[in-house]
C-alpha positions, 0 to 999 in steps of 0.5 A: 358158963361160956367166957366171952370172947375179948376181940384184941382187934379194936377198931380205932379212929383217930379224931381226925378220921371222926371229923373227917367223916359225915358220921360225926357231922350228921350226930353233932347237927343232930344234937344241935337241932334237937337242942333247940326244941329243948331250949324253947321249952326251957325260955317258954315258961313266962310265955305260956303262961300269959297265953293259956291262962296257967298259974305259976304252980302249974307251970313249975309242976311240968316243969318238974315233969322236965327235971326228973324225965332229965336223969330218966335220959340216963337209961335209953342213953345207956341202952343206946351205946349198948347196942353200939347202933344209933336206931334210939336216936330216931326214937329220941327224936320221935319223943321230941316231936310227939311232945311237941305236936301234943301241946301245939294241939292240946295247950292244958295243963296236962298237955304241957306236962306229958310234952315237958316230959317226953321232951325231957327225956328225950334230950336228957338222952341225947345229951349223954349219948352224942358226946358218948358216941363220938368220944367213943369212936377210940379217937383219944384224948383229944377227941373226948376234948373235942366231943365235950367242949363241942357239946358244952360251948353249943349249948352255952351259945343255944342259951344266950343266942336262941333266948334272944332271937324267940323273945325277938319273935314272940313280940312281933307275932305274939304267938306261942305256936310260933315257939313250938313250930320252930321246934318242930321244923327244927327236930324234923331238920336234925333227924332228916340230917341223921339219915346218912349216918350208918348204924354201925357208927365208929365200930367199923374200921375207917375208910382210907383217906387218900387226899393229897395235893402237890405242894406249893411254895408261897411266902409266908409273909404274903400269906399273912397279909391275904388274910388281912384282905376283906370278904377276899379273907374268907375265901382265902383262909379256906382255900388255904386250909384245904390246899394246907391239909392235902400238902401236908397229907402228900409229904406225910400221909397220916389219919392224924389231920383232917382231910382238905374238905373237913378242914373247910368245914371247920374253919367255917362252923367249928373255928373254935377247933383251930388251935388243935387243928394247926397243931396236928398240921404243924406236928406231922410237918415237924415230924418230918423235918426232924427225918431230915436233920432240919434243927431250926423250924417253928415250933408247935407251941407257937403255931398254937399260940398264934391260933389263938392271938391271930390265926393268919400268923398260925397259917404263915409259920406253917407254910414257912415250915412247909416251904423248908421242908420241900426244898430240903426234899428237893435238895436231896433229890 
């Protein structure tokens, strides 16, 4: 029988090379939309009950058809990595949808079962196979952090915020229809989202990043206070983020920070990543400091300190750094 071949050449992304990409931005909005159908399902028990004239026993028996078509999940999640394309997500979605469509048209009993079932299995794989997915691009510890946390606090905020806003809605339309609509429009959206994504996902090598920006001397004191500045802040703390990340790419060009225009996207839609997200900054910084003999910068434990207390004072202390690194250079030119 014939060994299979092990290639010792495997491709790797760093998690910045991932979050840079729209691989990962496509997969993650993925699974957010394909969260809410399943969150709707989950809340929409009294609800359909009320509506469609169920009793208590034959809501739980299809809620039971959504349990155990949960670990069903773990299979087509298995299937999926093996294949090491992401063509099962388009079916996942589909189950989602049809599951959705079937009780928008037949609101019995038997419906609501067939819809919690297929709606079950799809998302229990979904759930498994996106932190999968990303955490196995190879982008390392942190990245399986990321992908996980990421996950885990999405689904938290799903819970908590979505179950207000369709009780919200239910009262002042009063039609379970309204719940399963959204959900449809809602898996439309994600699987819409998921067209760009190649099917290769992180089993090719990633592209070459070249975003670098000429550095720019500020003082770190006005840094923090610009970031004091109402509704001027938000633009401000993007901006800087994006000039940040290029100048630090042109004084150490690395795959380990994320390229200017995915730093705005994070600081908009993941600021939960911030703490990580200056300590890559700050460590190439220091990196190159240390080249330069500098023996008195800011450590990285207090830029991740300060991110979390008060990103601004994150922000000075790296340009701070940054400032000191550029005039060495110039010194010794």
């Amino acid at each position: 029988m014939e060994k299979e071949k092990i290639s010792t050449n495997e491709v790797s992304w760093t998690w910045a090379d991932q979050i840079s990409s729209y691989k990962f931005w496509g997969i993650f909005l993925f699974f957010i939309f394909l969260l809410i159908p399943n969150v709707i399902m989950n809340f929409s028990y009294s609800i359909f009950r009320e509506s469609y004239g169920m009793s208590a026993t034959e809501l739980a028996t299809a809620m039971a058809f959504k349990s155990f078509a949960g670990f069903g999940g773990f299979w087509l999640a298995w299937f999926m990595v093996r294949m090491k394309n992401h063509y099962l997500l388009y079916l996942f979605s589909s189950l989602t949808i049809i599951g959705l469509l079937l009780l928008l048209l037949t609101p019995s009993i038997i419906g609501l079962s067939i819809s919690y079932f297929l709606i079950g299995i799809s998302f229990g794989a979904i759930a498994l196979a996106i932190p999968t997915i990303i955490s196995g691009g190879k982008g390392g510890s942190e990245m399986f952090v990321v992908s996980f946390g990421l996950i885990t606090f999405f689904e938290l905020v799903a819970w908590t915020s979505f179950s207000g806003l369709f009780g919200w809605l239910f009262d002042i339309l009063n039609n379970p229809k309204t719940y399963i609509i959204i959900g449809l429009v809602s898996a439309l959206i994600g699987t819409i989202l998921l067209l760009p994504v190649k099917a290769e996902l992180f089993n090719i090598p990633p592209p070459e990043r070249k975003n670098s920006l000429t550095p720019i001397h500020r003082e770190p004191v006005i840094v923090a206070l610009l970031c004091l500045i109402p509704i001027y802040n938000i633009y401000y703390m993007l901006h800087l983020s994006y000039r940040l990340h290029g100048e630090v790419n042109q004084i150490n060009p690395t795959q380990n920070i994320l390229s200017p225009r995915a730093a705005v996207w994070c600081t908009l839609f993941l600021s939960i990543l911030s703490p990580i997200i200056v300590s890559s900054l700050n460590t190439n910084l220091i990196i190159k400091l240390k080249e330069n003999n500098a023996s008195k910068f800011y450590k990285t434990w207090a830029i991740i300190l300060w991110a979390f207390i008060f990103i601004p004072i994150s922000y000075a202390l790296i340009q701070s750094n940054l400032n000191q690194l550029t005039q060495n250079q110039s010194n010794d030119m």
